[in-house]
N, C-alpha and C positions, 0 to 999 in steps of 0.2 A: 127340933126342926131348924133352928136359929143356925146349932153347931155344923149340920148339915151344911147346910146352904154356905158360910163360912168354908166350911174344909174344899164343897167345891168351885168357891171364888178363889182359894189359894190355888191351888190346882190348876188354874184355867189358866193363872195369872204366871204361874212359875212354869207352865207348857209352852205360853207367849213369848216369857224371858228366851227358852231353849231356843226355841222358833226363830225369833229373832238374833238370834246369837249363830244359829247356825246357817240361816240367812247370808248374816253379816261375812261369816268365815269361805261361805259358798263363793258368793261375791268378788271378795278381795283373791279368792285364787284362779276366780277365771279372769280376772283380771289381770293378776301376774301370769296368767299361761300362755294369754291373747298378747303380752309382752316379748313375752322367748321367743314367741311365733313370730312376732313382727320383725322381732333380734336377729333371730336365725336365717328368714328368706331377705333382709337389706347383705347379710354376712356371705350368702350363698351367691347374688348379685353379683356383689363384690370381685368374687373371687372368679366369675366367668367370664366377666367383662374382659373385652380385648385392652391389652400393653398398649399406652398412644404410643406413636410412632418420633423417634427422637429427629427434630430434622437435621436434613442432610450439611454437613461443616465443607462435603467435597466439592474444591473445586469444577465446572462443568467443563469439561470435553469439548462441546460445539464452537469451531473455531467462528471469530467473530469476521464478519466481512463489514473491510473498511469501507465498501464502495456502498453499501448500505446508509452509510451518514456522510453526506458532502462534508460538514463540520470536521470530522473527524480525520477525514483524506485530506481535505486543506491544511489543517495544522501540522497534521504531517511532512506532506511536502512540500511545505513554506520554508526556507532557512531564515527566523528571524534574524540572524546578524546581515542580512543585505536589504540596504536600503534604498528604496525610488529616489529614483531622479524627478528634481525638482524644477522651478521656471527659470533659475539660474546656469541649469546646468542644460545649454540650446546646440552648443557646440558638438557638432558630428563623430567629433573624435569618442565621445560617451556612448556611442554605440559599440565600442568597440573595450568596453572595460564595464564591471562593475563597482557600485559604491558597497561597503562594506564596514560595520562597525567592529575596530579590535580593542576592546575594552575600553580606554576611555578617548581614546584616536578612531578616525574616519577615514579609512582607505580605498585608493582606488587597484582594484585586483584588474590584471589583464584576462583577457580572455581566451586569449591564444596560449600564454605562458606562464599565466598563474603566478606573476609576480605581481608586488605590492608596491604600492606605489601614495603618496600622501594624497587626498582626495579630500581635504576637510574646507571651510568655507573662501579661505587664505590662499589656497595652494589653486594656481592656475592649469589652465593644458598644455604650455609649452614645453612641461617635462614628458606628457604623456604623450605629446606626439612624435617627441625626441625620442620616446622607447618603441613608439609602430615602427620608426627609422630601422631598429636594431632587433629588432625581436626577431629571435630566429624561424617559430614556428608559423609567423606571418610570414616570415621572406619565403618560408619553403614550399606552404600555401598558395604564393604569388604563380612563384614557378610551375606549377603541378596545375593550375589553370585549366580548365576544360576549353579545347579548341575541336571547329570542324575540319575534319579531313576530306579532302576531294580526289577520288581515284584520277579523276581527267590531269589534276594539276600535278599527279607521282608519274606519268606516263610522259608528259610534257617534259619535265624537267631530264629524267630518262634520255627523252631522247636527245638532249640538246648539249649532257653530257656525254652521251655518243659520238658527237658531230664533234663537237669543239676539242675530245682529246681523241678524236680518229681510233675511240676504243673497235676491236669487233664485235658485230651485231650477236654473233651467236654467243657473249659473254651473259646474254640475259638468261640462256638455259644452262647456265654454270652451276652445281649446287655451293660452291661455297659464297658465290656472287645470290642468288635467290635466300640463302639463311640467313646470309647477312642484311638482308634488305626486310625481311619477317622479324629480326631483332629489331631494326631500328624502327620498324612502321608494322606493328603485328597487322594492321588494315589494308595494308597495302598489297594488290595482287598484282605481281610481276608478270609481263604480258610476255606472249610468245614470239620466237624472232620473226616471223612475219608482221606481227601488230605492229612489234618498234620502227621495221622496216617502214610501215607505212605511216606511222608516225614522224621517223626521219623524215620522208619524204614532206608530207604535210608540213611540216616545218617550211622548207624551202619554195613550196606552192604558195603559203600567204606572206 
């Protein structure tokens, strides 16, 4: 009865060992299976995900407007080599020239003729109003003056050259007498010999 009971305590005991053993091996390969699985779907991920995108090295296109940044228009067209006039410098003739830095000298540039001229703390205006004397592109300036034209006072005068060299009247409807009078006065409308006629006359009425 003893041996009995014995062979099926061994039995029981060495079916537990299996049990347990086979457990154990059960275990550890779902374990490693549940691994591959997790391996394989991060690997699959991987490989679907989109390419990021490398950013752009180009140059942009869109042209920039200056008129957009005051800042940036100003420095533009500033010439820093010209410099303001200061409380020394009162005399009128500085209107008519700039102050200008040439490297380590201060000059004063004309405005008309773009010459140079010393301008630095030392150097007075009686050279610079000796050169308004002589500047050509002032003197030509001078000349070229805007003036008003009076029809009344080209008919006057007209006539009083008439009178005084006993030209004849019908010399006003002369064509080389009327062209030349268009070159010299394109404003001037040369009147007809009865107008001069009564123009003569008028003359000698007052």
């Amino acid at each position: 009865m003893w041996d009995s009971s014995l062979a099926d305590l061994f039995e029981i005991k060495k079916l537990t060992s299996r049990c347990k053993l086979l457990f154990s091996s059960n275990f550890l390969s779902l374990i490693l299976f549940a691994g591959i699985i997790i391996i394989w779907e991060m690997a699959g991920l991987d490989a679907n995900a989109p390419t990021p995108s490398k950013p752009s090295t180009s140059a942009s296109c869109t042209p920039i407007s200056l008129d957009d940044d005051n800042s940036l228009v100003d420095s533009v067209s500033k010439d820093p080599s010209i410099l303001p006039l200061t409380s020394r410098h009162t005399s009128l003739v500085w209107t008519k020239f700039t102050r200008k830095r040439m490297g380590d000298a201060i000059k004063a540039e004309c405005n008309h003729y773009s010459k140079l001229l010393t301008g630095g703390r030392r150097a007075g205006t009686i050279q610079l109003k000796d050169h308004l004397k002589t500047c050509p592109k002032r003197i030509f300036q001078d000349y070229l003056a805007p003036y008003e034209f009076h029809q009344e006072d080209g008919r006057r005068d007209l006539a009083n050259m008439i009178s005084l060299h006993e030209y004849p009247i019908s010399m006003v409807e002369h064509y080389g007498f009327r062209k030349s009078s268009k070159t010299l006065q394109p404003g001037f409308k040369v009147p007809t010999r009865n107008t001069t006629k009564k123009d003569i006359m008028q003359r000698y009425v007052s």
